[in-house]
Backbone as a printed PyTorch tensor [residue, N CA C, xyz], in Angstrom:
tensor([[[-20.5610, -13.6550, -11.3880],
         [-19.3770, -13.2110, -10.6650],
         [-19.6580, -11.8250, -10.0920]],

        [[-19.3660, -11.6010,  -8.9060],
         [-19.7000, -10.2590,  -8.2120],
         [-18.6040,  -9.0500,  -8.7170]],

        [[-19.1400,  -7.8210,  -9.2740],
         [-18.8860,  -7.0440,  -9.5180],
         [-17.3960,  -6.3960,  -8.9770]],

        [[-16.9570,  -7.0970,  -7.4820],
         [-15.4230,  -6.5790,  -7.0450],
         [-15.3410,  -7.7830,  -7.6490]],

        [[-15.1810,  -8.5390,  -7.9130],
         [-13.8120,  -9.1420,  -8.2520],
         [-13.8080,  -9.2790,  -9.6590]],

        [[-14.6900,  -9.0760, -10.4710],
         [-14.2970,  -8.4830, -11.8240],
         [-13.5640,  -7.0110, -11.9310]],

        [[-13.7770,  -6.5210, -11.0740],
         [-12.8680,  -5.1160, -11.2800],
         [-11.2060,  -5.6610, -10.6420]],

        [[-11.0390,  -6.6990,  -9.4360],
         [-10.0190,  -6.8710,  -9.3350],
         [ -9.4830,  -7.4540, -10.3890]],

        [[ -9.6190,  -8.3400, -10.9960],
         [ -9.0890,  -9.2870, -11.4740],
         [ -8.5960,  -7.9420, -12.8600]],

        [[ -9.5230,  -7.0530, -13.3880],
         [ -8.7630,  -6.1400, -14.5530],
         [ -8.0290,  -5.4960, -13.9740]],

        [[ -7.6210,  -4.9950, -12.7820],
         [ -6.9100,  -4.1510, -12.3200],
         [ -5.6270,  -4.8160, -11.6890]],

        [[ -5.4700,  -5.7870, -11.1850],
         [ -3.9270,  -6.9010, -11.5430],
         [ -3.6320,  -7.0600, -12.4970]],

        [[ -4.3710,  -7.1280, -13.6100],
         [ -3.8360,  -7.5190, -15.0440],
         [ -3.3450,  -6.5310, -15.9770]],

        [[ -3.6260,  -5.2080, -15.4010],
         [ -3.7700,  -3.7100, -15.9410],
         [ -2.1310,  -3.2910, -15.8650]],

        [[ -1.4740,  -3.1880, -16.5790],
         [  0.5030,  -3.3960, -16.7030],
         [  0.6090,  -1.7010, -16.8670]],

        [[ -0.3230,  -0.6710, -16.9130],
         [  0.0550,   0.8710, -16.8520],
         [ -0.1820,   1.0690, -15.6460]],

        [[  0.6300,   2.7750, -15.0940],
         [  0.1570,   3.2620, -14.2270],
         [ -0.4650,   4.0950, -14.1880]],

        [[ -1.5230,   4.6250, -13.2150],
         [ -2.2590,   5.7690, -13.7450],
         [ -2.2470,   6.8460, -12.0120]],

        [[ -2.0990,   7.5480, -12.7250],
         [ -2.7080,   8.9700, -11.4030],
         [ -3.5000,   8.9330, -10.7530]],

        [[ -4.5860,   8.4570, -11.2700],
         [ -5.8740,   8.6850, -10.4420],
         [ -6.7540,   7.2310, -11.0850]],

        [[ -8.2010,   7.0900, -10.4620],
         [ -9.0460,   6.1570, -10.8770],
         [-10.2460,   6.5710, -10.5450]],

        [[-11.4210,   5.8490, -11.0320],
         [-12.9140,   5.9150, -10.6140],
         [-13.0900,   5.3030,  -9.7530]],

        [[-12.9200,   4.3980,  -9.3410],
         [-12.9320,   3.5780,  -8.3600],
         [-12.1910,   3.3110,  -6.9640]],

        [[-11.0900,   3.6780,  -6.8540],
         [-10.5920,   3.9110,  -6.1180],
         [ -9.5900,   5.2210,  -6.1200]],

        [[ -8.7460,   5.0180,  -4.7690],
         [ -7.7060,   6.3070,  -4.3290],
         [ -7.1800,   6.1020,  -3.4740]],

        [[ -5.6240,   6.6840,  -3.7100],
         [ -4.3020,   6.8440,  -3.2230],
         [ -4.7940,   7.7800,  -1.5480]],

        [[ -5.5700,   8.4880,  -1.5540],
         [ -6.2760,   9.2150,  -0.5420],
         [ -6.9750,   8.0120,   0.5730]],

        [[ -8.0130,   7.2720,  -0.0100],
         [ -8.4940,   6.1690,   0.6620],
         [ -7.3080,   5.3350,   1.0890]],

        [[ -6.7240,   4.7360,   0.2640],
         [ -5.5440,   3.7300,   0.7170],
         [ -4.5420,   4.3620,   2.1160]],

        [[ -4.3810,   5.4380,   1.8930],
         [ -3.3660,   6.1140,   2.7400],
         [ -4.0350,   6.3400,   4.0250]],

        [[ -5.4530,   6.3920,   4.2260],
         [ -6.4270,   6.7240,   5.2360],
         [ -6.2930,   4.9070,   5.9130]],

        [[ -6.7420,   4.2730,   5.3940],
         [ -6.8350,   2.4830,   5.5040],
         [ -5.1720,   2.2740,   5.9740]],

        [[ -4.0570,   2.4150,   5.6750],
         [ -2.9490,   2.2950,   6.1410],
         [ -2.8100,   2.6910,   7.5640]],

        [[ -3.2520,   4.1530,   7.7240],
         [ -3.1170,   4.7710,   9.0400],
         [ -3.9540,   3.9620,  10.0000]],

        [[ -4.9990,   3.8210,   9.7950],
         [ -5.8330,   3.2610,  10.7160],
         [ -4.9380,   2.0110,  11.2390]],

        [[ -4.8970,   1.0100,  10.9520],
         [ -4.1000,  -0.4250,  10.5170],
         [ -2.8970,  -0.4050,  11.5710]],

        [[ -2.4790,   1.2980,  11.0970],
         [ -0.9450,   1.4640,  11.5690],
         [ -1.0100,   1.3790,  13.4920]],

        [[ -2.4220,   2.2650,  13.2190],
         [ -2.7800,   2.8510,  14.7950],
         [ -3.2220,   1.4790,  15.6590]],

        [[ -4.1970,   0.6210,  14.3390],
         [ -4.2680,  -0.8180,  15.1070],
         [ -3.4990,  -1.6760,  15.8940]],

        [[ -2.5560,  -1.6770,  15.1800],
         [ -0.7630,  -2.2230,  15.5720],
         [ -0.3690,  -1.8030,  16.9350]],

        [[ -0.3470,  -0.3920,  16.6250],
         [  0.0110,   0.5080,  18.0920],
         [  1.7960,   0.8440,  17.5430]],

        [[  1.0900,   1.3920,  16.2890],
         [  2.6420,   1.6800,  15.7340],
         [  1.5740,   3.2320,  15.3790]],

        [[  3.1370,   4.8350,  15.8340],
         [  2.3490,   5.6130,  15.1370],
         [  2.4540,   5.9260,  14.2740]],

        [[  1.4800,   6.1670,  13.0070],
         [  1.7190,   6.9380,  12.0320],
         [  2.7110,   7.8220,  11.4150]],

        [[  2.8410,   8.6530,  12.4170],
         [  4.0070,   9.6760,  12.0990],
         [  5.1480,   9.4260,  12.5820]],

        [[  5.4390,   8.4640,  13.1320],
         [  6.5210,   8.0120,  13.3470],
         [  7.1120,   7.0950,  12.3940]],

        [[  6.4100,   6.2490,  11.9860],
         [  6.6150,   5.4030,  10.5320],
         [  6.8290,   4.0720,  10.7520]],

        [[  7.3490,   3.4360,   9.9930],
         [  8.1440,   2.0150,   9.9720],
         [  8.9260,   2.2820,   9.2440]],

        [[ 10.1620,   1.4030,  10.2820],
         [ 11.3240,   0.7090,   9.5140],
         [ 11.2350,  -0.8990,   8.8960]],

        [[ 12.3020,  -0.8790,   8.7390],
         [ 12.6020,  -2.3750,   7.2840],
         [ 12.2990,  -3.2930,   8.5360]],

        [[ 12.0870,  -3.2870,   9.8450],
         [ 12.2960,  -4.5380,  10.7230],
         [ 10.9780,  -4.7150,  11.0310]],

        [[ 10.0570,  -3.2930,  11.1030],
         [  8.4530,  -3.4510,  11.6670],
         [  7.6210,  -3.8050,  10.3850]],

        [[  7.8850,  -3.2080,   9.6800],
         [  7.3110,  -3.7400,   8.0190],
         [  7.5180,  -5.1320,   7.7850]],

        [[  8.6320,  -5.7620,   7.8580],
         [  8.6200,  -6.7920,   7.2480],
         [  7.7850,  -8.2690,   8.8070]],

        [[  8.0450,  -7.7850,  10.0790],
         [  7.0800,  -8.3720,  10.8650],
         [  5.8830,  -8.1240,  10.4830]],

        [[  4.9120,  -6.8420,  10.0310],
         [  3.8890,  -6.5700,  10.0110],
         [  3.0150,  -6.7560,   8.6180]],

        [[  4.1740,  -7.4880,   7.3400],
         [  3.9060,  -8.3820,   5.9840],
         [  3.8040, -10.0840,   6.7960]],

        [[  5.0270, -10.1490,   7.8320],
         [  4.8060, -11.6190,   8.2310],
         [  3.5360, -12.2470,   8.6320]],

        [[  3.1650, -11.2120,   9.7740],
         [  1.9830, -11.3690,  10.4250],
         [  0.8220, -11.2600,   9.5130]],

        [[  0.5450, -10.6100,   8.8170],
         [ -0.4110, -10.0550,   7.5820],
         [ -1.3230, -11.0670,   7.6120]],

        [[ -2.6910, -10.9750,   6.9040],
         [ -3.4650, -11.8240,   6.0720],
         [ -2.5710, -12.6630,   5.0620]],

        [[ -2.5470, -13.3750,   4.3990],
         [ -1.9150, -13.7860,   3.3890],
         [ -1.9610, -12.9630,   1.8220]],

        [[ -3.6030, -12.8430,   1.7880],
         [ -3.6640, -11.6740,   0.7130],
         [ -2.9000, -10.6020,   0.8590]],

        [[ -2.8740, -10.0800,   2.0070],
         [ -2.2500,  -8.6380,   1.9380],
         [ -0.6240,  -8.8970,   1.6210]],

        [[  0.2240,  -9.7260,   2.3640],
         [  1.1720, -10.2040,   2.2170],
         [  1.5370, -10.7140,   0.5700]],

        [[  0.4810, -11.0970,  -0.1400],
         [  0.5670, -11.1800,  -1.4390],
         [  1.0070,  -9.9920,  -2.4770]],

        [[ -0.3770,  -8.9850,  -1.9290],
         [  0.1320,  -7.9760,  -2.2390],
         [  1.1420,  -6.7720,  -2.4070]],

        [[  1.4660,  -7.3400,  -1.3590],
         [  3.3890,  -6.2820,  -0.7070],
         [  3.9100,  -7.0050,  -1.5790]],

        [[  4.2200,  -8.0850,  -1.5650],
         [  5.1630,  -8.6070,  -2.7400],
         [  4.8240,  -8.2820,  -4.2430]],

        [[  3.4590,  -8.1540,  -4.8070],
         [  3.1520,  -8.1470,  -5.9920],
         [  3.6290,  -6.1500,  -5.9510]],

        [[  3.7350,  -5.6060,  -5.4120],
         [  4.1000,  -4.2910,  -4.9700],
         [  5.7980,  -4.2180,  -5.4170]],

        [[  6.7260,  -5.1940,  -4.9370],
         [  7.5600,  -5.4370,  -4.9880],
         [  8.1670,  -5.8280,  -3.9810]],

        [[  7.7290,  -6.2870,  -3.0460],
         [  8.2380,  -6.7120,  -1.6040],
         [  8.4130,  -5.4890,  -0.4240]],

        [[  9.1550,  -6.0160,   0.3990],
         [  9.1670,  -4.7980,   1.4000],
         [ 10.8720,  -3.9020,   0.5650]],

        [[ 11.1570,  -4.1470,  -0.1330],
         [ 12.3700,  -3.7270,  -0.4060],
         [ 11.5010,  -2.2400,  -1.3390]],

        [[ 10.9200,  -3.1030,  -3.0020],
         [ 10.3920,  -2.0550,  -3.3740],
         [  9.2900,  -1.2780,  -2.6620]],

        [[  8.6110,  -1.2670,  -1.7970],
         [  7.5720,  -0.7370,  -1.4170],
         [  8.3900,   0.5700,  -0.6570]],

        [[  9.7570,   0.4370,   0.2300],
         [ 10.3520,   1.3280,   0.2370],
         [ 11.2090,   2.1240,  -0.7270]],

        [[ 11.4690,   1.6700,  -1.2710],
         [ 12.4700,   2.2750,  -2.7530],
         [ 11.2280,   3.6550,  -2.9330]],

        [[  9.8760,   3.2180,  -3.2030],
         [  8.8230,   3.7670,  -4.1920],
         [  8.8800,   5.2080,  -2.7240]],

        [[  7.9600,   4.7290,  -1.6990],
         [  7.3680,   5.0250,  -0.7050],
         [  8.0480,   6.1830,   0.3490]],

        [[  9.6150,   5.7100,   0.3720],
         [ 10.2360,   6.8230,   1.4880],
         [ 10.8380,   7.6850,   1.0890]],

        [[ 10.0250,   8.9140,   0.7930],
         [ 10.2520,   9.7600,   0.0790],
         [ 11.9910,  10.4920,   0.4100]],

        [[ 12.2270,  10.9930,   2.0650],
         [ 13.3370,  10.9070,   2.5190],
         [ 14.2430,  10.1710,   2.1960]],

        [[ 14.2780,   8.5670,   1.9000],
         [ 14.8960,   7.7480,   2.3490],
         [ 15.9090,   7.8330,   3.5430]],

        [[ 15.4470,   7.5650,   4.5510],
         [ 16.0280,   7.8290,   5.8870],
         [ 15.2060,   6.4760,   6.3030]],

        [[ 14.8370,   5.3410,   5.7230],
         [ 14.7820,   3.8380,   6.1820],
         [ 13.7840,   4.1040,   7.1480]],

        [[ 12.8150,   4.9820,   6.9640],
         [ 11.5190,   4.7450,   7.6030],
         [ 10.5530,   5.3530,   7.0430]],

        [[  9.2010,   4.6330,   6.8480],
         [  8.0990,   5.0680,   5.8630],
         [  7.0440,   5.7710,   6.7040]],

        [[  6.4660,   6.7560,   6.6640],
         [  5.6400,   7.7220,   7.9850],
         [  4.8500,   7.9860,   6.7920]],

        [[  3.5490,   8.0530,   7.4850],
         [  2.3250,   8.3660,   6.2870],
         [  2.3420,   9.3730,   5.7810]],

        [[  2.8520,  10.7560,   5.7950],
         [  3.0750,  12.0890,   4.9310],
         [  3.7610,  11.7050,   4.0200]],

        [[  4.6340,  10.7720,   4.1470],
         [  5.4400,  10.1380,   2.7600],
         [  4.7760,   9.3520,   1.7930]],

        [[  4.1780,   8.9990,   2.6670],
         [  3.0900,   7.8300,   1.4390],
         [  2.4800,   8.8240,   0.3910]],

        [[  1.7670,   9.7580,   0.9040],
         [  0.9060,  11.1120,   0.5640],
         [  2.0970,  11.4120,  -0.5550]],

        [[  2.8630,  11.5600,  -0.1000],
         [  3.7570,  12.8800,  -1.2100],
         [  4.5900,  12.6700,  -2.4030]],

        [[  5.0260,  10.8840,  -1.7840],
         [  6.0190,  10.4980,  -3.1580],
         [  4.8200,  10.4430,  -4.3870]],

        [[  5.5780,  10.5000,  -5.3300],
         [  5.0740,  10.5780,  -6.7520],
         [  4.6830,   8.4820,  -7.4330]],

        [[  5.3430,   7.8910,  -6.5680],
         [  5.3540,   6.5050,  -7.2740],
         [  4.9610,   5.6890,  -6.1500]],

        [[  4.5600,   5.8530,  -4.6210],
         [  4.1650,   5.1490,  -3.8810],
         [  2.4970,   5.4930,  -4.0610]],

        [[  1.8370,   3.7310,  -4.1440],
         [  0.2240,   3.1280,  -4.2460],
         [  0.0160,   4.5330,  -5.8180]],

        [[  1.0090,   4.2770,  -6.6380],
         [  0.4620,   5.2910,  -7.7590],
         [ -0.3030,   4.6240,  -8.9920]],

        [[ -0.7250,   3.3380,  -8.7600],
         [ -1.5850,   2.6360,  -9.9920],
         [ -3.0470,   2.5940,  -9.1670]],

        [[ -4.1940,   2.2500, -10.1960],
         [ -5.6130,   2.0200,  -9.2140],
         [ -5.6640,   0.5800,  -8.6510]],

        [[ -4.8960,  -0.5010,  -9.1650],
         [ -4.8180,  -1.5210,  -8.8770],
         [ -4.0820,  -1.8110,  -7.3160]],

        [[ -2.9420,  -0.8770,  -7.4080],
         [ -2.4580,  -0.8070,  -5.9900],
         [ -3.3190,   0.0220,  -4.6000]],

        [[ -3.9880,   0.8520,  -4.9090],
         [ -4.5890,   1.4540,  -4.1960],
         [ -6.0980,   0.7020,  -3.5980]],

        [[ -6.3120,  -0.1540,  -4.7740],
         [ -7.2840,  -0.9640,  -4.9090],
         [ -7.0940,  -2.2530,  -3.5140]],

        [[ -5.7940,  -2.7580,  -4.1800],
         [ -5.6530,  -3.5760,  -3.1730],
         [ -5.4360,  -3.5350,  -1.9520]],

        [[ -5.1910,  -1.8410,  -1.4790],
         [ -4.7340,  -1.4460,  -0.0070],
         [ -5.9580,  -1.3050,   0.5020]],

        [[ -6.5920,  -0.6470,   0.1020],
         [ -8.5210,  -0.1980,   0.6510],
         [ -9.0970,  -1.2280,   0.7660]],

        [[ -8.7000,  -2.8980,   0.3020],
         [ -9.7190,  -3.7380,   0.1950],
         [ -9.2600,  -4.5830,   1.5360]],

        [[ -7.8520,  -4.5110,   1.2460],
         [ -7.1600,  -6.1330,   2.1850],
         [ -6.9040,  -4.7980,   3.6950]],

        [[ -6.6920,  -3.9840,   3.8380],
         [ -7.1170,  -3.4150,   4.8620],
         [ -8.4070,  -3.1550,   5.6850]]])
């Protein structure tokens, strides 16, 4: 079995959260988002709302779309993520909240399926 997907498979199964990891980062993930974002032709600093997010989970890979939900859907991913809450997620927010991509497993899965 190849070496990522033994690390995935402990890191879905992994029920704590942690700050930081060896392997991955909340830094990487947030870099992989932006790009993605810019792909779209959505900007960054402008953000998404609940209507472009949940088109842009529709459209998704299926994995990634897996993942937003295993996240908690587009509902929790904002709860965690908009630090404002002003119903739009802009990448300085991602950066700053304390509980958005805050496990290695989540960060894991943003750097990969991006």
């Amino acid at each position: 079995m190849r070496p990522f997907y033994i690390i995935l498979i402990i890191t879905v199964f992994m029920p704590c959260e942690v700050e930081s990891c060896w392997f991955s980062s909340k830094r990487g993930a947030v870099k992989r988002i932006k790009k993605y974002m810019i792909k779209l032709g959505k900007d960054p600093e402008e953000g998404l709302d609940h209507h472009d997010f949940k088109g842009i989970v529709r459209d998704a890979p299926s994995a990634l779309g897996w993942a937003i939900k295993r996240l908690g859907s587009v509902e929790g991913v904002f709860e965690r993520c908009d630090y404002d809450k002003d119903g739009l997620i802009k990448i300085s927010e991602i950066s700053k909240s304390k509980h958005c991509l805050s496990s290695c497993w989540k960060s894991l899965a943003i750097e990969t399926l991006l």
